[in-house]
C-alpha positions as CSV (number, residue, x, y, z in Angstrom):
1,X,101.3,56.6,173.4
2,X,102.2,53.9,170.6
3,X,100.1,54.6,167.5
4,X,101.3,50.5,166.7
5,X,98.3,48.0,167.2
6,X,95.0,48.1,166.8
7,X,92.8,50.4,168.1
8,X,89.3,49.4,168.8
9,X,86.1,51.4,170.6
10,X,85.3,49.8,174.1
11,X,83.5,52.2,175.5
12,X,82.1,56.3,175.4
13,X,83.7,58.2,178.0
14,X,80.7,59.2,179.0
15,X,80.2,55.6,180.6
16,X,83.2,55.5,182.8
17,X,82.8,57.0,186.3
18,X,84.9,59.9,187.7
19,X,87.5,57.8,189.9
20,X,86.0,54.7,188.9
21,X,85.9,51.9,186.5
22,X,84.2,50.1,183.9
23,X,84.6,46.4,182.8
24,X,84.4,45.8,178.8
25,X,84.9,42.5,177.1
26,X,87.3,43.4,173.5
27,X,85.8,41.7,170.5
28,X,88.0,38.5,171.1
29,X,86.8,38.9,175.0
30,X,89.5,40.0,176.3
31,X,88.4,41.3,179.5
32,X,89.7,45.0,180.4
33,X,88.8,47.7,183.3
34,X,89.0,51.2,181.9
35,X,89.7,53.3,185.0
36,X,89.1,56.9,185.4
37,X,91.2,58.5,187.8
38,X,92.8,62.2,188.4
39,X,91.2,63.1,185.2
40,X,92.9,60.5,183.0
41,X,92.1,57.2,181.5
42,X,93.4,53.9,182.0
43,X,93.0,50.6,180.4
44,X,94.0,47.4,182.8
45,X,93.4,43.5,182.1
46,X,90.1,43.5,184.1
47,X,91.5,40.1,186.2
48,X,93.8,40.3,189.4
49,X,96.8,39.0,189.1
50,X,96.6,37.4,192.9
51,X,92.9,35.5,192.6
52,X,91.0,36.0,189.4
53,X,88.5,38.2,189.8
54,X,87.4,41.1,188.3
55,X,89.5,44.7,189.3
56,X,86.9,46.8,187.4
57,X,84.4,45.5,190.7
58,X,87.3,47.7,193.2
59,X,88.0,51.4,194.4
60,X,90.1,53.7,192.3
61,X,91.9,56.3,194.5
62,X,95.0,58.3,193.4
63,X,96.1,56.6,190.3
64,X,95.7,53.2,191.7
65,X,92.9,50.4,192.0
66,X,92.1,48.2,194.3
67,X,91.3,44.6,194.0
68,X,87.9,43.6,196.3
69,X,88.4,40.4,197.2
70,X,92.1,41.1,199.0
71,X,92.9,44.3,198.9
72,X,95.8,44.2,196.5
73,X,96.8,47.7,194.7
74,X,97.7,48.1,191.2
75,X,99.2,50.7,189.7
76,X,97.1,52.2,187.1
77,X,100.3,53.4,184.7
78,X,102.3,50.4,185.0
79,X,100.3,47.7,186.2
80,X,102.4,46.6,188.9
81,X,101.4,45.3,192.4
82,X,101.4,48.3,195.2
83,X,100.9,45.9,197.8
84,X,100.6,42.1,198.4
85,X,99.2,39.9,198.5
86,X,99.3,40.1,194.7
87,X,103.7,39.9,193.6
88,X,102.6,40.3,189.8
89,X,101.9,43.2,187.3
90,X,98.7,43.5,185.3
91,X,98.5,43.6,182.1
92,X,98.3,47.2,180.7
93,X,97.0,49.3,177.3
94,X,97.7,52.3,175.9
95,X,94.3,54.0,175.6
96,X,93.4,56.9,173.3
97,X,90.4,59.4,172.8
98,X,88.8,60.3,170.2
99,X,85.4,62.7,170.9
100,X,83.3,60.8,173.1
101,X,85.0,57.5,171.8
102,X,87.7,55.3,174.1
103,X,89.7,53.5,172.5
104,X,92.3,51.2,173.1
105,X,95.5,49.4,171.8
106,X,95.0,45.3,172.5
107,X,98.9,45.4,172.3
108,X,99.6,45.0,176.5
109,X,102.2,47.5,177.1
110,X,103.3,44.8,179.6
111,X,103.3,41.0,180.0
């Protein structure tokens, strides 16, 4: 992970579900989903790329989340659209622990 950016607490890990997510609003409400899957954690730009609604509200299965309203899948790691109808990447940040805290870098790994 980058060390560059700054890293601010969103959340305890304690709050985030096992293969689930949780929708936090950054300081300068910037909207992000940290996702819990296969025993890692994630940090996604908590709107779909396809319809704007909120991805932390969808399943998480195998390293991936899925958007409610259509269905989409992103990939956690990357951001990009699995399937359609979403054709663009979200947003993703690196994410670091530190105890109980999650933290994460508002410097999107991708744009």
């Amino acid at each position: 992970m980058s060390e560059a950016g700054r890293w601010v607490k969103v959340a305890e890990l304690s709050e985030i579900p096992e293969e689930g997510a949780l929708g936090v609003e950054t300081d300068d409400e910037t909207p992000i989903a940290l996702v819990r899957s296969e025993g890692e954690v994630y940090a996604v730009r908590d709107v779909c790329s396809h319809a704007e609604v909120r991805l932390s509200e969808g399943e998480v299965e195998d390293g991936t989340i899925e958007c409610w309203l259509h269905g989409s899948c992103f990939d956690l790691r990357s951001g990009a659209p699995i399937n359609p109808p979403a054709t663009q990447a979200v947003p993703t940040y690196d994410v670091k622990i530190d105890g109980e805290d999650v933290l994460v870098s508002l410097d999107e790994k991708n744009s």
